[in-house]
PDB file as gemmi writes it, atoms N, CA and C in Angstrom:
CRYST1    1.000    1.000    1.000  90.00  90.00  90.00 P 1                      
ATOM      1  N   UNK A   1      -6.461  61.730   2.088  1.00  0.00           N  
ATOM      2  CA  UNK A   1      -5.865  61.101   3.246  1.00  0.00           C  
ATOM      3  C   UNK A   1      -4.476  60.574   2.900  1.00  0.00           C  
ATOM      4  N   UNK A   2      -4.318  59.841   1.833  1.00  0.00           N  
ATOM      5  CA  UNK A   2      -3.333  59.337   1.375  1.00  0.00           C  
ATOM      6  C   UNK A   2      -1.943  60.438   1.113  1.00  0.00           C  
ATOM      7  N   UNK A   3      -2.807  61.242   0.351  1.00  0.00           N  
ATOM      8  CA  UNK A   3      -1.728  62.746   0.264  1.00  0.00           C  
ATOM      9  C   UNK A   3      -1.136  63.681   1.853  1.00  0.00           C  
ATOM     10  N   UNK A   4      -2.150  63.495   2.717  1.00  0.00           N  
ATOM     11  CA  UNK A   4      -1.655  63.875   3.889  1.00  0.00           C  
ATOM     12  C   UNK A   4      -0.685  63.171   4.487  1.00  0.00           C  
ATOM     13  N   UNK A   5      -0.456  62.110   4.086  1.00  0.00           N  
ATOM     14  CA  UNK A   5      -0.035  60.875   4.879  1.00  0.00           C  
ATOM     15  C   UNK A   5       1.524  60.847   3.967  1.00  0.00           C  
ATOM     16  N   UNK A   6       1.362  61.750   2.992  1.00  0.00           N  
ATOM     17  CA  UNK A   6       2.413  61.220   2.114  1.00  0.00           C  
ATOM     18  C   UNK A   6       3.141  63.019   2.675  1.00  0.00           C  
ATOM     19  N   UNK A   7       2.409  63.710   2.378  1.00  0.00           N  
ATOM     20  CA  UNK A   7       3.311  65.273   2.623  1.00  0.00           C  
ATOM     21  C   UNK A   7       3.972  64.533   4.231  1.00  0.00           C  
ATOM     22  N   UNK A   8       3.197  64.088   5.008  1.00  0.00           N  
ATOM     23  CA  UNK A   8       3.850  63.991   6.413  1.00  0.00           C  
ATOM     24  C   UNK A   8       5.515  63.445   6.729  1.00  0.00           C  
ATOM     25  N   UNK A   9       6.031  62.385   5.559  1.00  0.00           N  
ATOM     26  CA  UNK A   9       6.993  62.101   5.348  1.00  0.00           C  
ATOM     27  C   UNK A   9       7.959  62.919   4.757  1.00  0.00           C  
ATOM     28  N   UNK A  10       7.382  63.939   3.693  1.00  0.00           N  
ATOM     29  CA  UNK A  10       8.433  64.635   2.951  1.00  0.00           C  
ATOM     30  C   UNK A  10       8.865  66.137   3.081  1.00  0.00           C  
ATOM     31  N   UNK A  11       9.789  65.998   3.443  1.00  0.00           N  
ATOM     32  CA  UNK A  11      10.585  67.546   4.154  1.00  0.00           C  
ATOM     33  C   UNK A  11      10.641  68.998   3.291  1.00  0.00           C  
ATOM     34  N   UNK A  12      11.186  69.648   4.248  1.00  0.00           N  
ATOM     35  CA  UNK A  12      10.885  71.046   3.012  1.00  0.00           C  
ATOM     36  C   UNK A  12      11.927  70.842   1.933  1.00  0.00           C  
ATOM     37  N   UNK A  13      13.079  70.457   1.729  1.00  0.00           N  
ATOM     38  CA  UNK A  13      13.784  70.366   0.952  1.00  0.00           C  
ATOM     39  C   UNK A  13      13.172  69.184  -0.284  1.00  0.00           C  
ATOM     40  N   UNK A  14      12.415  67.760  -0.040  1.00  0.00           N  
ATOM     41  CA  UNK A  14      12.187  67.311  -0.827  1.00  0.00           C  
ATOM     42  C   UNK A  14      11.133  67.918  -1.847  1.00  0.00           C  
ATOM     43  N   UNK A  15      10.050  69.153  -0.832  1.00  0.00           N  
ATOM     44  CA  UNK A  15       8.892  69.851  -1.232  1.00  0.00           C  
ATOM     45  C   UNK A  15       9.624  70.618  -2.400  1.00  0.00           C  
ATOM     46  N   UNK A  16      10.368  70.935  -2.653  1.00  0.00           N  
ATOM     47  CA  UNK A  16      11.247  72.047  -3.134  1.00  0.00           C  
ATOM     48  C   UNK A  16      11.315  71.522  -4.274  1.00  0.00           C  
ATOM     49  N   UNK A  17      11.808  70.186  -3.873  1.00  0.00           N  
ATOM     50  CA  UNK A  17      12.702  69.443  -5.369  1.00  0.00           C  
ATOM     51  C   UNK A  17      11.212  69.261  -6.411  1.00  0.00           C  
ATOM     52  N   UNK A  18      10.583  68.372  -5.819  1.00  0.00           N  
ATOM     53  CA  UNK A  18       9.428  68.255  -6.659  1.00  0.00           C  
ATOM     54  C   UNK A  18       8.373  69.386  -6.932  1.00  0.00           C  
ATOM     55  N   UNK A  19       8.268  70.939  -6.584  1.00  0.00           N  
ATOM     56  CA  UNK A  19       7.894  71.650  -7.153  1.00  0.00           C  
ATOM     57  C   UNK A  19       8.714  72.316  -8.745  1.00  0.00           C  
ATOM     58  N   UNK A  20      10.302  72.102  -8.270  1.00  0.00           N  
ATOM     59  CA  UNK A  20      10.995  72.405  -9.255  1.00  0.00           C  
ATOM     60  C   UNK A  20      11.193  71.550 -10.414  1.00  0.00           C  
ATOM     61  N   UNK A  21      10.781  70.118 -10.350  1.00  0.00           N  
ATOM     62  CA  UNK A  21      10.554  69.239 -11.212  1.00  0.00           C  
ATOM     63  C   UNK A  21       9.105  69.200 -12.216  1.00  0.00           C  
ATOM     64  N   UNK A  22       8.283  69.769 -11.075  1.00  0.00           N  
ATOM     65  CA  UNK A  22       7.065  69.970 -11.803  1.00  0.00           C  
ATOM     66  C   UNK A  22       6.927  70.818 -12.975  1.00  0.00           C  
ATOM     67  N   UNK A  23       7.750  71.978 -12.379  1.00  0.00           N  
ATOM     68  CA  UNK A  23       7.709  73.560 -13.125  1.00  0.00           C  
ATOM     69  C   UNK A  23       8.594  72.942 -14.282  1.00  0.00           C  
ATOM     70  N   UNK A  24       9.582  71.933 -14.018  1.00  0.00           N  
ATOM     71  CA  UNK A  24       9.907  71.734 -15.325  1.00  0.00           C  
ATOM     72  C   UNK A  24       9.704  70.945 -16.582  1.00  0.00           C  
ATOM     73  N   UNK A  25       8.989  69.418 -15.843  1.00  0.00           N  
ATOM     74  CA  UNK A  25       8.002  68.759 -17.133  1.00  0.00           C  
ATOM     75  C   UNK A  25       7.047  69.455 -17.626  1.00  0.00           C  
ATOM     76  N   UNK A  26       6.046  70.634 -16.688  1.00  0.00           N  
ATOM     77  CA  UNK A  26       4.866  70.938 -16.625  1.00  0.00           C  
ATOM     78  C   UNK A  26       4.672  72.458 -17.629  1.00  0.00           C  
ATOM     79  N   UNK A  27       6.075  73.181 -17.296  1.00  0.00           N  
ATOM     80  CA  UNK A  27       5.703  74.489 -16.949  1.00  0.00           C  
ATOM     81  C   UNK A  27       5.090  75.530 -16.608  1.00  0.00           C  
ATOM     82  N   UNK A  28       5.380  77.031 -16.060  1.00  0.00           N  
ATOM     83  CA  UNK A  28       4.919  77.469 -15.439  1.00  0.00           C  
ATOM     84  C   UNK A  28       2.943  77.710 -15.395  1.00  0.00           C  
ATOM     85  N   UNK A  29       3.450  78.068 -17.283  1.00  0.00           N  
ATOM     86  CA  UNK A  29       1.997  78.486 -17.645  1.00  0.00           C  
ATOM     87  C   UNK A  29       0.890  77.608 -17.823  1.00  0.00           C  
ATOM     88  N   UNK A  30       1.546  76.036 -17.545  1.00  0.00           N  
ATOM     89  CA  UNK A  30       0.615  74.697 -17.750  1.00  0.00           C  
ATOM     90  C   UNK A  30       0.250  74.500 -16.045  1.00  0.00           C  
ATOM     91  N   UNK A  31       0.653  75.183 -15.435  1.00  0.00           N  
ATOM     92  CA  UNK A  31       0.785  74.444 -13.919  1.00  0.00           C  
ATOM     93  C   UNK A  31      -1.010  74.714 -13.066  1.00  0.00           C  
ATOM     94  N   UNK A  32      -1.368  75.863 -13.849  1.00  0.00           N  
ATOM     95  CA  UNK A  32      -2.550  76.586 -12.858  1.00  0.00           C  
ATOM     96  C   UNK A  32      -4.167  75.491 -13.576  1.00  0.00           C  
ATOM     97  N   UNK A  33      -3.590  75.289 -14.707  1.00  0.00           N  
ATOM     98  CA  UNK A  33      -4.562  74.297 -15.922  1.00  0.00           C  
ATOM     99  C   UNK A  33      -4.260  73.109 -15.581  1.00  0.00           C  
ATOM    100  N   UNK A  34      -3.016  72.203 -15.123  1.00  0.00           N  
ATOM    101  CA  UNK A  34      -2.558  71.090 -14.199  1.00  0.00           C  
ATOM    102  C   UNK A  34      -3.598  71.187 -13.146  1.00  0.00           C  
ATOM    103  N   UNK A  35      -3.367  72.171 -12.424  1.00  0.00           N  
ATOM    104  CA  UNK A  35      -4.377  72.185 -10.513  1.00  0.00           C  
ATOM    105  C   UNK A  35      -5.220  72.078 -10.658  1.00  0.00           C  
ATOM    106  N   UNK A  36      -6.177  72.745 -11.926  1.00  0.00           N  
ATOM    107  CA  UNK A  36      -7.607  72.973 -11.914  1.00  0.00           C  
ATOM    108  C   UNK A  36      -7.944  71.213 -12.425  1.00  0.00           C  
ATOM    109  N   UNK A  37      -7.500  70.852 -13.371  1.00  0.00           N  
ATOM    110  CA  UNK A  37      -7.892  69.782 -13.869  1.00  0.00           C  
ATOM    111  C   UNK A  37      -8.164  68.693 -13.082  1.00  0.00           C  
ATOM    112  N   UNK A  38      -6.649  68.689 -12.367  1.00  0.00           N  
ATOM    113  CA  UNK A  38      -6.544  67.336 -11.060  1.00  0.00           C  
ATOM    114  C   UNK A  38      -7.819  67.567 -10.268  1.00  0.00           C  
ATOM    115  N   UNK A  39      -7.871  68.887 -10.201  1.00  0.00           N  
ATOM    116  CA  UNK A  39      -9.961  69.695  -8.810  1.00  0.00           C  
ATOM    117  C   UNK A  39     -10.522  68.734  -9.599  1.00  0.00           C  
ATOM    118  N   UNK A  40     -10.799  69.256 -10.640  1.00  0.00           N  
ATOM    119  CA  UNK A  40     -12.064  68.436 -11.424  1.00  0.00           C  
ATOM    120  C   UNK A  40     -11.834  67.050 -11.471  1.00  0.00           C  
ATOM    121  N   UNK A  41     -10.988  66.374 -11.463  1.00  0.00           N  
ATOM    122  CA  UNK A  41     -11.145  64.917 -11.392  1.00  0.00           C  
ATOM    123  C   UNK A  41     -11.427  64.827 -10.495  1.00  0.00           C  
ATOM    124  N   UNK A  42     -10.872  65.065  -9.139  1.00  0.00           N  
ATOM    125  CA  UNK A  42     -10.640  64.653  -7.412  1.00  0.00           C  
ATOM    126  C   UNK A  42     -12.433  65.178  -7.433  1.00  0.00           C  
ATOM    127  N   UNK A  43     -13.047  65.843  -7.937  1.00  0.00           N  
ATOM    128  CA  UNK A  43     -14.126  66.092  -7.651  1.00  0.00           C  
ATOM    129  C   UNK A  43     -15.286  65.535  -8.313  1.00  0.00           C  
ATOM    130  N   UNK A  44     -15.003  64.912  -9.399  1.00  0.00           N  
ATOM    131  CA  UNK A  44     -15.840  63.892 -10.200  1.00  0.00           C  
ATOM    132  C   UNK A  44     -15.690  62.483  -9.852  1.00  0.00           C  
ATOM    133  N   UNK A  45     -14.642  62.230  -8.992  1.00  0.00           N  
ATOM    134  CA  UNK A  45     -14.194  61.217  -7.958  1.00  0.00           C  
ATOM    135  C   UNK A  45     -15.082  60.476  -7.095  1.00  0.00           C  
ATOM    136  N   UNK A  46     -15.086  61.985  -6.587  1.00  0.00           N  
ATOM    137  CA  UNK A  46     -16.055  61.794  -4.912  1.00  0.00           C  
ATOM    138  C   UNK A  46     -17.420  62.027  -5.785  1.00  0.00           C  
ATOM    139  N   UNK A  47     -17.909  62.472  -6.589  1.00  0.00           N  
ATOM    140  CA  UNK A  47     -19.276  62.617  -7.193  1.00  0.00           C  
ATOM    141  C   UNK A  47     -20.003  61.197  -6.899  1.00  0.00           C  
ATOM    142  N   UNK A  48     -18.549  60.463  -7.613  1.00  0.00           N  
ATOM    143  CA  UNK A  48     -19.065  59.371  -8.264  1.00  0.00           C  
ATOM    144  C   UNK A  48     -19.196  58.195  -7.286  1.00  0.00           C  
ATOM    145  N   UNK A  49     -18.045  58.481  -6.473  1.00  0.00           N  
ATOM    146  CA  UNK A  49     -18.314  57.834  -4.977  1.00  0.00           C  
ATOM    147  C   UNK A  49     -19.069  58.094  -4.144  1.00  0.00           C  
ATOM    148  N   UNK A  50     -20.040  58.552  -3.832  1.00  0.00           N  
ATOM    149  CA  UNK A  50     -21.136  59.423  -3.258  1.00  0.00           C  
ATOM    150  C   UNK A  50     -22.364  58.555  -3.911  1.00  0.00           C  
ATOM    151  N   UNK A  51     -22.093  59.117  -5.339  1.00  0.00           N  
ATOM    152  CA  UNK A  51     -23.739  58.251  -5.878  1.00  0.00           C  
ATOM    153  C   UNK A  51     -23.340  56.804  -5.882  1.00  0.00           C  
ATOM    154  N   UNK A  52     -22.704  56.194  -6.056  1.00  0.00           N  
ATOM    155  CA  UNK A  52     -22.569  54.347  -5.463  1.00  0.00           C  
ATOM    156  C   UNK A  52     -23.021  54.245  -4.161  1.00  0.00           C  
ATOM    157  N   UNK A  53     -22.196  54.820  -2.888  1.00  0.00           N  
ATOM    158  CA  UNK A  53     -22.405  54.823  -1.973  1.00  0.00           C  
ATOM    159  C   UNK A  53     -24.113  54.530  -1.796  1.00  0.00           C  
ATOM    160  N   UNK A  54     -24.690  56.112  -2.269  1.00  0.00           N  
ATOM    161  CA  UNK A  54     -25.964  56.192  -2.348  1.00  0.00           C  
ATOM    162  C   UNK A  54     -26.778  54.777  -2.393  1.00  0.00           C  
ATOM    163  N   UNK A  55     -26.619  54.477  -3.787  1.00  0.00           N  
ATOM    164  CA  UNK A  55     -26.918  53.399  -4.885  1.00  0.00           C  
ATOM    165  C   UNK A  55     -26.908  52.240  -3.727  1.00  0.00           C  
ATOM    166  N   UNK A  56     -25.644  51.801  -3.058  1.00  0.00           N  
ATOM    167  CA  UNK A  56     -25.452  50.508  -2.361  1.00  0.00           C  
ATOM    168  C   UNK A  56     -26.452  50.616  -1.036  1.00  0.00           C  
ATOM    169  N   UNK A  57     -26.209  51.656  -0.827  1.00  0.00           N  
ATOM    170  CA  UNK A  57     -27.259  52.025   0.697  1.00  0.00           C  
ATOM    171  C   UNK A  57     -28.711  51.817   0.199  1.00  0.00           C  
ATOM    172  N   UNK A  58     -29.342  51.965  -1.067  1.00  0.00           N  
ATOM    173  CA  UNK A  58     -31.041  52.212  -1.695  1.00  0.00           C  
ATOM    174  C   UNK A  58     -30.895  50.705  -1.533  1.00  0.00           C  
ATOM    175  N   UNK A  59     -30.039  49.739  -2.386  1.00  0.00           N  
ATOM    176  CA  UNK A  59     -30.369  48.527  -2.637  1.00  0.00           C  
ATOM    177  C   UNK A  59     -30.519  47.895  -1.339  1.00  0.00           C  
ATOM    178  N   UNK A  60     -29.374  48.151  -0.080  1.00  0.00           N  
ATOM    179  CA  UNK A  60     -29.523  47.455   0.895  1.00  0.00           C  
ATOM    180  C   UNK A  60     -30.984  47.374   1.636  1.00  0.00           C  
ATOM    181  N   UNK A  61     -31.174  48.717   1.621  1.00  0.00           N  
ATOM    182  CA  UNK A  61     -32.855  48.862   2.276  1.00  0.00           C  
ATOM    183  C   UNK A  61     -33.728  48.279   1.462  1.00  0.00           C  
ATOM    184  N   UNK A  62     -33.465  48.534   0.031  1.00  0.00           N  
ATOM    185  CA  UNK A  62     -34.424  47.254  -0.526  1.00  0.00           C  
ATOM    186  C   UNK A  62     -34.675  45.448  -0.190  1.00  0.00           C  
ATOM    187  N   UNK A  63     -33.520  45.362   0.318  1.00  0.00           N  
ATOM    188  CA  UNK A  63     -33.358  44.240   0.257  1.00  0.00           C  
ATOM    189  C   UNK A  63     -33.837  43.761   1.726  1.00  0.00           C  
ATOM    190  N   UNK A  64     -33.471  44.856   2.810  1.00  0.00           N  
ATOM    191  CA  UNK A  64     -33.692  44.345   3.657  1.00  0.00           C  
ATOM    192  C   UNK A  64     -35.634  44.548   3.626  1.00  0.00           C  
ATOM    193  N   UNK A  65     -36.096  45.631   3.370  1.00  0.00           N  
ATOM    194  CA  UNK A  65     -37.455  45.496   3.185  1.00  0.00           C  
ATOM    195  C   UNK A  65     -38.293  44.170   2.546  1.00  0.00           C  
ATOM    196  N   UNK A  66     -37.930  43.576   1.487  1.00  0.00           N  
ATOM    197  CA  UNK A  66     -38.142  42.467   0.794  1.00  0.00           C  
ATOM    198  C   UNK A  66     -38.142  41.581   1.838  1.00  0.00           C  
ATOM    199  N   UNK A  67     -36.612  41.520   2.885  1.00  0.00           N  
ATOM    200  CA  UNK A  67     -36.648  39.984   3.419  1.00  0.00           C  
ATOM    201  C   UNK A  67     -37.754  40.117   4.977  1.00  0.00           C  
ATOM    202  N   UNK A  68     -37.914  41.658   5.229  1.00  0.00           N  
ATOM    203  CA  UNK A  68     -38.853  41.510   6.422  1.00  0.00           C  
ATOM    204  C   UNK A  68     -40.505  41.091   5.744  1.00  0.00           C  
ATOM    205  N   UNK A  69     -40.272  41.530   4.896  1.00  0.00           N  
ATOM    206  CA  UNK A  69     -41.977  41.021   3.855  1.00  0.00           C  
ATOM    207  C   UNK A  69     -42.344  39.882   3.805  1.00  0.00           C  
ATOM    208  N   UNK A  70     -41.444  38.940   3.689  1.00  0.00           N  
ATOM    209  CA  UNK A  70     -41.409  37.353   3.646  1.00  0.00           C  
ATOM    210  C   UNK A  70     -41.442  36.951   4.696  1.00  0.00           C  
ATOM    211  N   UNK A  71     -41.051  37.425   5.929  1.00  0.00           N  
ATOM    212  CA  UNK A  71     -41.470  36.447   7.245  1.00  0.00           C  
ATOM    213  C   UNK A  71     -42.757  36.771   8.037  1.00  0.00           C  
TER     214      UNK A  71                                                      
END                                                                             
């Protein structure tokens, strides 16, 4: 979301600059091993945000089960 929100501001000419900046800290042959890597984080990301999520949602129902038990 954040990245959408950020391309929305930046024009084709700035797109340009920072691909050509990339290609040059990065280079060409590092760039496809760059993309894949960033996947795998952005995707061990949301893994990991997913199972909390999970996690916070199990405890809540626990909890709320517990407090209907007591009255």
């Amino acid at each position: 979301m954040i990245t959408t929100q950020l391309l929305a501001f930046l024009g084709g000419q700035e797109i340009i600059i920072l691909a050509i900046i990339i290609i040059v800290l990065f280079g060409a042959k590092k760039i496809p091993k760059l993309a894949r890597s960033i996947g795998q984080a952005s995707g061990e990301l949301k893994k990991g945000r997913l199972e909390s999520e999970k996690e916070l949602k199990a405890a809540t129902e626990e909890t709320a089960k517990e407090t209907d038990s007591k009255e």
